[in-house]
C-alpha positions in Angstrom: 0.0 0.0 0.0 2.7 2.4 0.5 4.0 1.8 -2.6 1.2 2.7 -4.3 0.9 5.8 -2.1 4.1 6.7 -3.3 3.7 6.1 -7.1 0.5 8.1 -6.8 2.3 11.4 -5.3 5.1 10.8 -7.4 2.7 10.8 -10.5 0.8 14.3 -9.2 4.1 16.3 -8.7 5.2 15.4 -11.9 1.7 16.3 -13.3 2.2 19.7 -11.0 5.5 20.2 -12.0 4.4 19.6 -16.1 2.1 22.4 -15.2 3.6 25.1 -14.0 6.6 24.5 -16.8 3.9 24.9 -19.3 2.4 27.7 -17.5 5.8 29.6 -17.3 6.1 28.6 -21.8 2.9 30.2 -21.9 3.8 33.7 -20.1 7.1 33.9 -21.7 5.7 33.1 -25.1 3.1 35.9 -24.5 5.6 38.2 -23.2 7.6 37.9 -26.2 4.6 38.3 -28.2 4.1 41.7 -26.2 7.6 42.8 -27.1 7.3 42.2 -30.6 3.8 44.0 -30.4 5.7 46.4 -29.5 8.6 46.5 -31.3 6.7 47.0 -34.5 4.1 49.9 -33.2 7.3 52.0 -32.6 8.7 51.0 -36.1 5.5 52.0 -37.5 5.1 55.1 -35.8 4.7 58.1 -37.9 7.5 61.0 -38.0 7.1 63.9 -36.6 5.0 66.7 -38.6 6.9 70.3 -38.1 5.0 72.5 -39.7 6.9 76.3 -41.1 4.8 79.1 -41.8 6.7 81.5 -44.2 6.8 85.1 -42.3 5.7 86.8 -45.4 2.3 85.4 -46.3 -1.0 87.3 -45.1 -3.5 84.8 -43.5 -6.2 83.4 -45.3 -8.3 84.1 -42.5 -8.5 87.9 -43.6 -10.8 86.6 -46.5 -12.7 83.9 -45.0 -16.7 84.0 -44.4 -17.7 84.1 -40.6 -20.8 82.5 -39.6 -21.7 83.3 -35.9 -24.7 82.3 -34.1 -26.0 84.0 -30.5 -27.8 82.2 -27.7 -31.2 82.9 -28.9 -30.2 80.9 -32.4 -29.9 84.0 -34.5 -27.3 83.9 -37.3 -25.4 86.0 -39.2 -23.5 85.6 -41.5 -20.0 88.6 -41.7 -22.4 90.3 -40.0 -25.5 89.8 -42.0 -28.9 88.6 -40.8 -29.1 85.4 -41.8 -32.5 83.8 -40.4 -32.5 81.7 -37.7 -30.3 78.5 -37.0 -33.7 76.0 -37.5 -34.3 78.5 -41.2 -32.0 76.0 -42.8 -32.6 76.5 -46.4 -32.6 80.2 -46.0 -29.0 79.9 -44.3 -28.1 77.3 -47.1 -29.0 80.2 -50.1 -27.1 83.2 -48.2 -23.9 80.8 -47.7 -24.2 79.5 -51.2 -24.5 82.9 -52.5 -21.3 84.5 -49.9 -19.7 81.3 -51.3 -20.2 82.3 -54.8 -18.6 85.8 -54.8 -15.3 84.5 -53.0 -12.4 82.6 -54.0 -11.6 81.7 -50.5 -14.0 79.2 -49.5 -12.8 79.4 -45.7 -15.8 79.4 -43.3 -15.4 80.4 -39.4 -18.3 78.9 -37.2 -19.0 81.1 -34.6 -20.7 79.2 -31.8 -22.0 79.7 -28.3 -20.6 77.3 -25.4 -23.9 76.4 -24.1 -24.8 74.9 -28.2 -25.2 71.6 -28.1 -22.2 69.5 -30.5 -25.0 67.9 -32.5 -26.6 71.3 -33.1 -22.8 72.5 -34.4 -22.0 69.0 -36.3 -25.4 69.7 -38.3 -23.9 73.1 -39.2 -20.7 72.0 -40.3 -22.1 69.8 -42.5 -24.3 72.1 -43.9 -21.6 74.6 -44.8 -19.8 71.8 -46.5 -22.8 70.6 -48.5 -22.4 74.3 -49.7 -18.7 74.1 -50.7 -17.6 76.2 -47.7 -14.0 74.4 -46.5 -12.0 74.4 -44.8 -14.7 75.1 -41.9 -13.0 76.7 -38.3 -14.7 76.7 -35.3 -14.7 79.6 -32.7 -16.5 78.7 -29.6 -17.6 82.0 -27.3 -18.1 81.6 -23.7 -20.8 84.8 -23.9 
């Protein structure tokens, strides 16, 4: 009986011991996987952009079309009534027709803070269905 006693607990620490090396394969292999993982993201990482702006060129900003809208929804547009922010079509025909007299297509959003960012996606998108890019956005806190 005690032989058999002994085979038995000879046979589960070499089953333990089979374990725990496998174990160990398992969290070096994934380790090295990690590494590689790794290794490769910083290989693949993209240089660094360094933008120059010449000293001598005037901003295109000067010419661009600014759309600003108050609390109460009204908007104008450089200034000019333009309806209300739920008139949609009517602010669609003025920018189309700002649009058409300029070669700079820039457009500045003027918004409130308290506007919500579905309110101001909707708007964006509405300038570019008009051919206003690039589109800025200016957020007032007033």
């Amino acid at each position: 009986m005690k032989k058999f006693a002994v085979v038995i607990i000879s046979i589960s620490l070499a089953i333990i011991a089979f374990m725990m090396s496998y174990r160990l394969w398992v969290d070096h292999k994934r380790a090295k996987e990690a590494e590689a993982a790794l290794a490769n993201m910083e290989a693949n990482k993209p240089p660094r952009f360094i933008a120059e702006v010449p000293a001598n060129v005037t901003s295109p900003l000067t010419d661009s079309i600014v759309v600003s809208i108050d609390n109460q929804g009204q908007v104008k547009i450089n200034g000019e009534d333009a309806g209300k922010i739920d008139e949609i079509d009517y602010l669609r025909s003025r920018l189309t027709h700002f649009l058409s007299t300029r070669d700079n297509k820039t457009v500045i959003l003027e918004v409130p803070r308290a506007m919500k960012y579905g309110e101001v996606a909707k708007l964006i998108d509405e300038i570019k269905k008009v051919s206003g890019a690039p589109v800025g956005l200016q957020v007032n806190e007033s």
